[in-house]
N, C-alpha and C positions, 0 to 999 in steps of 0.2 A: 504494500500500500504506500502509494507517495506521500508526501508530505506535502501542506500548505504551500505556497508560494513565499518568498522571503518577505515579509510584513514590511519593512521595510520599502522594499521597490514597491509592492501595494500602495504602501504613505506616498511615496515619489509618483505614482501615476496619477494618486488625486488630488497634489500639491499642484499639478503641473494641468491638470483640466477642469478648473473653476468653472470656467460657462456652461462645458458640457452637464455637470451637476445641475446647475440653478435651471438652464433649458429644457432639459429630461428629467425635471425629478417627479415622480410618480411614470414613469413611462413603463409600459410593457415591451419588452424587448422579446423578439426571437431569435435565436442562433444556434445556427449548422455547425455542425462541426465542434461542438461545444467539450466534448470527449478526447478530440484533439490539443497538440502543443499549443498554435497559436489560439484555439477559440476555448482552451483551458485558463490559460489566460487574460481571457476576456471576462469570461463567466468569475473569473475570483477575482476583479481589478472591478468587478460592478458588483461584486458581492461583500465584495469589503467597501462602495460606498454606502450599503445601507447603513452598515453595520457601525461604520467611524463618525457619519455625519446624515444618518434617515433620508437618502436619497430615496427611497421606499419605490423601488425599480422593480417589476415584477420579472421573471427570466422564464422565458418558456423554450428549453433547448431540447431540440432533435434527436434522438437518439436510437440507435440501433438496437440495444437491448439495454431497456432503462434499469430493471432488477439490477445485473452485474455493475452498471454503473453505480449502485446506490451502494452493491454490496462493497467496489471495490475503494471507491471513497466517500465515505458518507459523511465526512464533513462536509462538502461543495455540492452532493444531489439529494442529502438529504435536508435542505432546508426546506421551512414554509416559503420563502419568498421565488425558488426555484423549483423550478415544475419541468418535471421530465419528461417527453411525450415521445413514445415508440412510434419510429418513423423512418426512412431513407429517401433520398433526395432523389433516387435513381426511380423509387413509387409513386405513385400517388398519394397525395396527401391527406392525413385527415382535419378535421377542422380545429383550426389552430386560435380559434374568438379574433374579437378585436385587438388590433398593434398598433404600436406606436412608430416602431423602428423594426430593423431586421439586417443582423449582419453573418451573412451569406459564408461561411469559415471550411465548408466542408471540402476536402478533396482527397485524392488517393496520392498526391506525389511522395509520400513516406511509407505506403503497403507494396512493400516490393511483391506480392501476389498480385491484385490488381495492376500494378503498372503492366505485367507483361500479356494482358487482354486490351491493346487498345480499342477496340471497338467499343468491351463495357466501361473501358475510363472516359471514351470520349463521349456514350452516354448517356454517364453520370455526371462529369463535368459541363454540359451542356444541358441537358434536358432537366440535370438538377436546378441550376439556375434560372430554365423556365419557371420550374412551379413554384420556386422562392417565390418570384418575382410575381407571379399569380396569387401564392398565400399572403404576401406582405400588400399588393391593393387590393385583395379581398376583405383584407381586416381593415384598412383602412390605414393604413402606417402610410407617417411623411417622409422616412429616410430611410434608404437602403444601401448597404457597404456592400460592395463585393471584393471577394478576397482574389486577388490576380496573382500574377507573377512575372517575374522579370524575361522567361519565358517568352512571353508572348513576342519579342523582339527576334529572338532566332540566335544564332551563335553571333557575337559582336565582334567584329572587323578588330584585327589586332591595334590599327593604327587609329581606331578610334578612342580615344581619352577615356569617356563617360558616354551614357545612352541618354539621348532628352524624352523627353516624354514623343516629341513630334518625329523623333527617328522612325522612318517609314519600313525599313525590312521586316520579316517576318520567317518563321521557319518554313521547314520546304513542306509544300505540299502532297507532296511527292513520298514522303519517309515517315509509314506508322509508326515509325518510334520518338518522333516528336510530335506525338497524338496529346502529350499534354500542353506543349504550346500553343498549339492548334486550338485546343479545345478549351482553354484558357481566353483567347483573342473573340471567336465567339462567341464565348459567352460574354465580355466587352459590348459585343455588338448588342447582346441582347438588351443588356444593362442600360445602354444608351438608347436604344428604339423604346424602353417604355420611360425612360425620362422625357424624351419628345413627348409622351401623352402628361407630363405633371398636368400642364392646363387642367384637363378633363378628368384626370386620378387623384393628383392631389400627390402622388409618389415621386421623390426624388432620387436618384441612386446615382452615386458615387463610386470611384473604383482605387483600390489602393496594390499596387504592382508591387508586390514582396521581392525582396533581394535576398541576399544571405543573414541569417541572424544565427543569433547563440544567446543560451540563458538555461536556467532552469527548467527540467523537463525534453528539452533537446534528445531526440532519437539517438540513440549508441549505434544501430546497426541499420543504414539509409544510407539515401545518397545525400547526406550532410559532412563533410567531411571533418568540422571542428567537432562534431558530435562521433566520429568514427576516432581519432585522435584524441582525446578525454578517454576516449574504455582504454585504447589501449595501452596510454602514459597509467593509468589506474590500475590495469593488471599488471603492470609489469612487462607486457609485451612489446618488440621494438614498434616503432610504428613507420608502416610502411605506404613509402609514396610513390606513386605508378610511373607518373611521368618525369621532370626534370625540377618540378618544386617552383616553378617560375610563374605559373599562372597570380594571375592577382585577382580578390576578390575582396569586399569590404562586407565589417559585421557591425547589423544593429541588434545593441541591447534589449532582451524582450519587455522590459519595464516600458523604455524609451518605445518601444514597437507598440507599444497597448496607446501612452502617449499620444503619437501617429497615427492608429489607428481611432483614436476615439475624436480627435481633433479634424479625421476625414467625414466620418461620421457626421459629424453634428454640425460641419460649415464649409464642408467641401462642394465645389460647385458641382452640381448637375449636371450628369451627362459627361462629368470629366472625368481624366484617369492621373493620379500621380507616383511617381515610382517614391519608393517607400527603403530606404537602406542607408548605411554607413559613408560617410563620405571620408576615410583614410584607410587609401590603399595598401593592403598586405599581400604578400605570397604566402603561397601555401607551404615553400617552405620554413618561410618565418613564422607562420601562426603554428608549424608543428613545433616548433622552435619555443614560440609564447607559451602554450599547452605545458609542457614540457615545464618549462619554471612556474607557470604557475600553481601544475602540481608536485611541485617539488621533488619530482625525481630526478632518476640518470637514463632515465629509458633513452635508448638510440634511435636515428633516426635513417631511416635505409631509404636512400632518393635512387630510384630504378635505373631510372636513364640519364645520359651525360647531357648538360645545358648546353645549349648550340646559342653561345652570346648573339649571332648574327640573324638572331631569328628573333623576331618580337614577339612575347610571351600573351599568349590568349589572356583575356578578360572580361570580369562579369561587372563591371564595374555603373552605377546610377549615375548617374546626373538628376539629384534631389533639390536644386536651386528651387524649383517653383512651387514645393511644398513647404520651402523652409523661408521662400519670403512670403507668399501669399497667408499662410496657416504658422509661420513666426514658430517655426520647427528645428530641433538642432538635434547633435549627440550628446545625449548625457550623460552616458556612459563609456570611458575608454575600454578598448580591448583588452589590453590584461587585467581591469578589474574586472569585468565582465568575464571573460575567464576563471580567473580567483572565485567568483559567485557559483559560478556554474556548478564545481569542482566540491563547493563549501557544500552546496546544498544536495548535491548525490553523494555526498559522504555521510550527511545525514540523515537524506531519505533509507539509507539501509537497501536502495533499489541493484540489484545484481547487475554487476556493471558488463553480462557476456549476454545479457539480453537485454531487447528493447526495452525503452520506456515504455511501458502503456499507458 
């Protein structure tokens, strides 16, 4: 059984979103994905505003088999104020009353089972986000997040810096195995065709483009790789990197990501998309490097293949300028404490570090 989320970054996410509080308080929320890293989350950063300051938020999260959820944390599904309701976004839905909001968290890019059926990922990543989008103006809700990803851009041109939001590529259409960027973009599309209807629904929806993060809760065994690097500086095992350790990627803190997320949420424009990540660039083999000191061993670190200096090293890197002036967004957490945290709080969840988080 995990552990709460660190109280702390709790405190940080509601120091840090005043409006959202005072705008939504008494709101009914619905969230996908709630079961999950990021929309766990979510569900404890609104659950600890009841709790700290009577935002009296009611939660009604989605859930695949709500019993074991209750059974396997019931501090977070067994409250009055959250309501479990057995459901999949791949189904049809059942009636879910009146809403306020609705933030769309569900996906399969961490079930390495599902990833390799892209037909049913792409869908459940598409056809899910129809009937959000159908359950959130049926109830009558005025905000709707969708959770995206950086994805939906395709592999990023080496010699490009950072991605803008208005960067036009896109993954190949051509290759089911980028069925989740694919089906990530639209569902984008869909997001946007019923913000066109606000006029007449009343529905706005928003879309927030995840990059890389690390925090609490972080997947051990996925395609995350600071989450694959943490098991195995923790067991003891060397940690092993495929290619030459030169890619660079940037990490936002999950405190700092709820932050972002809840500030897209509640005054993000309509019909817009903004990418959502860290803006100081790392490689991967400096963050196996960070990992490493931050959990204080001597684990080794084994780089596969020899670095070709003459070659510019792939990148997953955001260009988050227009979430951070328009929504007045930063990092508020550096990488090695962020690490340090991560580290701190699976050593005290007691969660076996050679299996996934659940």
């Amino acid at each position: 059984m995990a552990l709460a989320y660190p109280a702390e970054d709790l405190d940080f996410v509601l120091s840090h979103t005043p409006e959202f509080w005072s705008q939504f308080s008494g709101a009914r929320l619905l969230i996908t994905g709630g079961t999950g890293f990021i929309g766990s989350w979510l569900v404890q950063a609104l659950q600890h505003a009841n709790d700290r300051q009577g935002s009296r938020l009611e939660l009604v999260v989605l859930a695949r088999n709500p019993e074991r959820a209750r059974q396997q944390h019931p501090a977070v599904f067994a409250r009055a104020d959250t309501h479990l309701v057995q459901g999949d976004v791949s189904q049809p839905q059942p009636s879910l009353g009146p809403l306020d909001l609705c933030i769309h968290a569900a996906t399969d890019v961490g079930d390495p089972g599902k990833a390799g059926i892209p037909l049913q990922q792409f869908d459940s990543i598409v056809g899910g986000t129809r009937r959000m989008l159908d359950a959130a103006q049926a109830g009558g809700a005025r905000r709707f997040l969708l959770i995206s990803s950086g994805a939906i851009y395709g592999p990023q041109p080496t010699d490009l810096e950072r991605i803008h939001e208005t960067y036009a590529a896109a993954p190949s259409p051509l290759l089911p195995s980028q069925v989740y960027g694919n089906g990530k973009r639209a569902a984008e599309w869909l997001a946007c065709a019923y913000a066109a209807l606000a006029a007449q629904t009343g529905l706005e929806t928003s879309i927030a483009r995840i990059f890389a993060v690390v925090g609490p809760g972080l997947p051990f065994n996925g395609p995350f790789a600071a989450g694959n690097f943490i098991r195995d500086a923790l067991a003891g095992k060397a940690i092993t990197i495929q290619g030459d350790g030169r890619p660079l990627r940037s990490f936002l803190y999950m405190s700092d990501l709820c932050i972002w997320l809840l500030r897209i949420l509640g005054t993000g424009q309509s019909g817009d998309a903004y990418n959502v990540g860290g803006q100081h660039a790392v490689s991967i083999a400096t963050l196996a490097q960070q990992v490493v000191a931050a959990a204080g061993t001597t684990t080794r670190i084994d780089i596969c293949t020899p670095a070709q200096p003459d070659v510019l090293p792939p990148r997953y890197l955001p260009d988050t300028s227009k979430a951070r002036q328009s929504l007045n967004l930063q990092d508020y957490t550096p990488l090695d404490a962020a690490l340090r945290k991560t580290i701190a709080w699976t050593h005290a969840s007691g969660i076996p570090i050679t299996q996934p988080i659940p």
